[in-house]
C-alpha positions as CSV (number, residue, x, y, z in Angstrom):
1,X,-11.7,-13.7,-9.0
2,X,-14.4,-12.1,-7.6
3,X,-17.0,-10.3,-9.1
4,X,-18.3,-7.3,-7.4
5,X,-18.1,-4.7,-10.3
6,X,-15.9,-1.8,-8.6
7,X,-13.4,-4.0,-6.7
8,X,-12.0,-7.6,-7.6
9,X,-9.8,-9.5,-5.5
10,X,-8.1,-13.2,-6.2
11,X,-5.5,-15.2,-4.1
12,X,-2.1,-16.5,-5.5
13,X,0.0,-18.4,-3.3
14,X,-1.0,-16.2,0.1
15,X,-1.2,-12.9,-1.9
16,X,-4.2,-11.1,-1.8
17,X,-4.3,-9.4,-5.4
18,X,-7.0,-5.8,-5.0
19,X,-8.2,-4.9,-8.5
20,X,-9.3,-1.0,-8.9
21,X,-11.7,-1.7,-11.7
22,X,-13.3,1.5,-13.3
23,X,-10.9,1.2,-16.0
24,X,-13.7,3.2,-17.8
25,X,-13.2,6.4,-15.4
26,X,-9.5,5.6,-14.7
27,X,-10.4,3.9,-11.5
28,X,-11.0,7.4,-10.3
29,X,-12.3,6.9,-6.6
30,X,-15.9,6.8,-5.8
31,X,-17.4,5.7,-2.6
32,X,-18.1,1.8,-3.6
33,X,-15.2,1.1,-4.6
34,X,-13.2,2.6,-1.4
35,X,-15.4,0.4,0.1
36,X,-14.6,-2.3,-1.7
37,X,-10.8,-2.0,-0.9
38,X,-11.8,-1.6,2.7
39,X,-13.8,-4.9,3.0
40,X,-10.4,-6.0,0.8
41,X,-8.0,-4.9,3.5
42,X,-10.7,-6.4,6.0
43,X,-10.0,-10.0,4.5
44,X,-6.5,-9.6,4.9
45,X,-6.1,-9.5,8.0
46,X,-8.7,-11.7,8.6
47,X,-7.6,-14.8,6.5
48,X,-4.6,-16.5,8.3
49,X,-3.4,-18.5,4.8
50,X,-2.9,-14.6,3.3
51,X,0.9,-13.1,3.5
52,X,0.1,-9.6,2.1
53,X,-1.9,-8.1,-0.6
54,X,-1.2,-6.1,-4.1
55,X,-3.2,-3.4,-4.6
56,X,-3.4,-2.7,-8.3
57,X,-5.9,-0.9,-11.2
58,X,-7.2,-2.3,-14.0
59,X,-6.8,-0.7,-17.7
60,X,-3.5,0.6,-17.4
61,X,-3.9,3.2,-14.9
62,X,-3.8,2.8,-11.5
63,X,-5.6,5.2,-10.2
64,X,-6.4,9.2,-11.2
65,X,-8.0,10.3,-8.1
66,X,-11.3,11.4,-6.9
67,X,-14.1,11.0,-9.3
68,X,-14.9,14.4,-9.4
69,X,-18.0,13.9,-10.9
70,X,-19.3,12.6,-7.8
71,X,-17.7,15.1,-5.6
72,X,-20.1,17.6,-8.1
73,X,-23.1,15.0,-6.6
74,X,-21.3,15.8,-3.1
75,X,-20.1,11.7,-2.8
76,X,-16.8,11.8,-0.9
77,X,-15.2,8.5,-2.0
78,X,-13.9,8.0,2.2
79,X,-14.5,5.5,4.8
80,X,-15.0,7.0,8.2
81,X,-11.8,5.5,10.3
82,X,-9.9,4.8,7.0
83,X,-10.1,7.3,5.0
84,X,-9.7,8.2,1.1
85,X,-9.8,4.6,-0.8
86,X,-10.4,2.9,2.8
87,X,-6.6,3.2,3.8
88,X,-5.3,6.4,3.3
89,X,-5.6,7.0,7.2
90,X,-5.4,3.1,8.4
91,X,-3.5,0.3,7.3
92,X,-4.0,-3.3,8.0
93,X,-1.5,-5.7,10.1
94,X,0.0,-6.7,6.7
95,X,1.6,-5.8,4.3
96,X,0.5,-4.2,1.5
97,X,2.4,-3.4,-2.1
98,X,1.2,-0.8,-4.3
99,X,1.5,-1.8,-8.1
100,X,1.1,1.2,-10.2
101,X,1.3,0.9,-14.4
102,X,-0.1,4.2,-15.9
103,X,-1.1,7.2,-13.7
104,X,-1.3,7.7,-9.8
105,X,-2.4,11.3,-9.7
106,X,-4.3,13.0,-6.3
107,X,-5.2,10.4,-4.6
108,X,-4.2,7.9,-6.4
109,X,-0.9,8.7,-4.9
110,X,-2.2,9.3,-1.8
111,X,-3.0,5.4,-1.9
112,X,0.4,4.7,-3.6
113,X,1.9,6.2,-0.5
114,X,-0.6,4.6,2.2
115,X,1.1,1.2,1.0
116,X,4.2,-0.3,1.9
117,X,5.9,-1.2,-0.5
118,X,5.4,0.3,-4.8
119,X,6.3,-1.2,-8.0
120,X,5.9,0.7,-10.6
121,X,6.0,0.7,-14.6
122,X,8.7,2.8,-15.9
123,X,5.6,4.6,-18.0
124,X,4.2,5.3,-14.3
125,X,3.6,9.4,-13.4
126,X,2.8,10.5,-10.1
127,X,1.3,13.6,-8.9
128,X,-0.2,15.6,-6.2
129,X,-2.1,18.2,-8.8
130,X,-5.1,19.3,-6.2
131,X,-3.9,22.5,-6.1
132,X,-4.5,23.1,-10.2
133,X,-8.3,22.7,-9.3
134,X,-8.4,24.7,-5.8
135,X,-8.3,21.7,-3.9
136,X,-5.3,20.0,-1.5
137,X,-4.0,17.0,-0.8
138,X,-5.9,16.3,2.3
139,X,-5.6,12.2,2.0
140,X,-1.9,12.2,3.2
141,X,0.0,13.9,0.4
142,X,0.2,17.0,2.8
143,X,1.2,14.7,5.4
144,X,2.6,12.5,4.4
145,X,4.3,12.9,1.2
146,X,7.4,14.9,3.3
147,X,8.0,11.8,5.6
148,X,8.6,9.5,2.4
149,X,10.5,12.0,0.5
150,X,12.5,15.4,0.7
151,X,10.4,17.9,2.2
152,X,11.7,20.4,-0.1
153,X,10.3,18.1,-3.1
154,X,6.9,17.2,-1.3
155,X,6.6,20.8,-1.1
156,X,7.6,21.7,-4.8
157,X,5.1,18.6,-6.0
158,X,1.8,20.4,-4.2
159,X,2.8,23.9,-4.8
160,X,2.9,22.9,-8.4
161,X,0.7,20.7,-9.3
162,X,3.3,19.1,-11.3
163,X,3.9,15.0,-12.0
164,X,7.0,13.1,-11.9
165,X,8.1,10.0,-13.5
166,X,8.6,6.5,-12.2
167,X,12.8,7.0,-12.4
168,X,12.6,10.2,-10.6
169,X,10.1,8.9,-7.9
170,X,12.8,5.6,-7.6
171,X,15.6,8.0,-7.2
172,X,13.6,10.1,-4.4
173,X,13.3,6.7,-2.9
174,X,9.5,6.6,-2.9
175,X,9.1,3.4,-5.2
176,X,10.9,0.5,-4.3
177,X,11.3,-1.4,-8.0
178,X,10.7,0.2,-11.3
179,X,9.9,-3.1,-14.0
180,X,9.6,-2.3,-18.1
181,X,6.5,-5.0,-17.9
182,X,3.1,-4.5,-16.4
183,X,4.0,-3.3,-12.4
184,X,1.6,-6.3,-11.7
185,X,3.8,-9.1,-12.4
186,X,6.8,-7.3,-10.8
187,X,4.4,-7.0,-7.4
188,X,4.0,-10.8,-7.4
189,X,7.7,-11.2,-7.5
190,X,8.0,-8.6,-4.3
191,X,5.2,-10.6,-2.5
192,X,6.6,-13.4,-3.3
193,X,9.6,-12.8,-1.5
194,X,7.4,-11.0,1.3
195,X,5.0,-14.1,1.8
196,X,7.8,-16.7,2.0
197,X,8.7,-15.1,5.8
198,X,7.1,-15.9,8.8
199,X,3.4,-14.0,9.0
200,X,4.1,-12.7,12.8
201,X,7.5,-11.2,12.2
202,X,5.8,-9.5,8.8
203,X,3.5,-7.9,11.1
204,X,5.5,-7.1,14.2
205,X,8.2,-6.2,11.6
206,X,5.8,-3.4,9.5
207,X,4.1,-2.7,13.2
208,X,7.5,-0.9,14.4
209,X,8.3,0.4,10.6
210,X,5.3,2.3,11.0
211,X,5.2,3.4,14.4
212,X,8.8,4.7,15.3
213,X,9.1,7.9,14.0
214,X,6.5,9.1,16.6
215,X,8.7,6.9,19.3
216,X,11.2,9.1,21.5
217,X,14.8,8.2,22.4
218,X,13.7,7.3,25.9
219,X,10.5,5.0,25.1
220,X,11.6,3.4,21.5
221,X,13.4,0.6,22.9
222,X,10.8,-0.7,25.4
223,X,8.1,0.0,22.7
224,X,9.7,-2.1,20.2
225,X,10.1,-4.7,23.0
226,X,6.5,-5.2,23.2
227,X,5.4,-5.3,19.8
228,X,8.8,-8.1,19.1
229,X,9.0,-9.8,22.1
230,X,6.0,-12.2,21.5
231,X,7.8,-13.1,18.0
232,X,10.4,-14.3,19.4
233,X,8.5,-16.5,21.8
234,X,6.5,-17.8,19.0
235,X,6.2,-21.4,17.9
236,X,7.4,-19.6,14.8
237,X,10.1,-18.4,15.5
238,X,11.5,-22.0,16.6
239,X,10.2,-23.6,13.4
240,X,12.3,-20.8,11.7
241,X,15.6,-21.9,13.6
242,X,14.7,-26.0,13.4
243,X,14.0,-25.5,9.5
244,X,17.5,-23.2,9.0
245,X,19.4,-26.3,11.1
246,X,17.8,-28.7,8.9
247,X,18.0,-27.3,5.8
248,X,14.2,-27.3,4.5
249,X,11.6,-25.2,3.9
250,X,10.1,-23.6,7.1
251,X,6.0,-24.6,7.9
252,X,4.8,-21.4,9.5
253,X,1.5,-21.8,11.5
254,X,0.8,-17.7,12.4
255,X,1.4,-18.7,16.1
């Protein structure tokens, strides 16, 4: 594990695991650690042996937003290009799977819903409270938030202020798995599953995922094309057919 004191990151079998790691502050965001997630993120993509990452927080809490403290000192815990955290407004070619025990308040959910994938604890709370202090949810919760769930409810959640549970946010569809353990260990079981399939049809695969909903009727099927196209022509994608006709294990190469 590494040791720089705001982020720390460790590998497990070509996952990526992102610590938060103000545990003392909640992990409340300030500006080193959003840049320790974006130089994270940077690795991700960078290292071919990595699948996809967890991003998770350390003392029980994911992650309780801002650190208003420094916002009083006039820090804004953003990275230019990537925004809140380094990825509320960017995302890297992989995938990335939120695992959330305790609270993900402000933006901590606006990280929560910059991932991919979310596992939570069934203890987890999520929240968009901004408005309770005169501020809004400017890091995607505004923007977001209605594309992942009901409008109607995205609406209600920053008009109030108010937090739902992890069973509530499953049944709205905006957590994928809720586990009674720490959301950790449930994560590694999701990556698990993730990082076993071949890296170029992850990323194609999340590519289009993300994309489409700006895509019209006209363009989406040429657009998808060129983003799956080369997939299909991959070395890859034969080793995937050869190791389904011989029964074993496929040996992907990322090319």
């Amino acid at each position: 594990m590494s040791e720089a004191p705001e982020v720390l990151t460790e590998v497990e079998d070509g996952v990526l695991i992102i610590t938060m790691n103000r545990p003392e502050a909640k992990n409340a965001m300030n500006k080193a650690q959003a840049e320790g997630i974006a130089a994270a993120l940077d690795r991700l993509d960078a290292e071919n042996d990595l699948r996809c990452a967890i991003l998770t927080g350390a003392g029980g809490t994911f992650c309780s937003g801002m650190d208003l403290k420094g916002f009083l000192r006039g820090e804004r815990p953003s990275i230019e290009g990537r925004g809140f955290g380094g990825m509320t407004e960017w995302t890297p070619n992989k995938p990335v799977i939120a695992a959330i025990d305790g609270y993900a308040l402000a933006g901590g959910m606006e990280l929560a819903m910059s991932c991919d994938l979310i596992v939570a604890n069934a203890g987890a709370k999520f929240g968009i409270p901004e408005a309770k202090r005169s501020l809004a949810a400017a890091a995607g919760g505004l923007i977001k938030l209605p594309r992942q769930i009901p409008p109607r409810i995205a609406m209600e959640l920053a008009l109030t202020g108010d937090f739902i549970d992890a069973k509530r946010a499953y049944e709205l569809g905006f957590v994928n798995r809720i586990v009674d353990g720490p959301a950790l260990e449930g994560a590694k079981t999701l990556a698990r599953a993730v990082a076993e399939n071949g890296p170029l049809a992850l990323i194609a695969s999340k590519k289009v995922i993300r994309e489409s909903h700006t895509w019209s009727d006209a363009e989406m099927w040429q657009k998808q094309a060129a983003i799956v196209m080369p997939v299909f022509a991959s070395e890859d994608a034969r080793e995937g057919a050869a190791a389904f006709a011989e029964k074993r294990k496929p040996n992907w190469q990322g090319k």
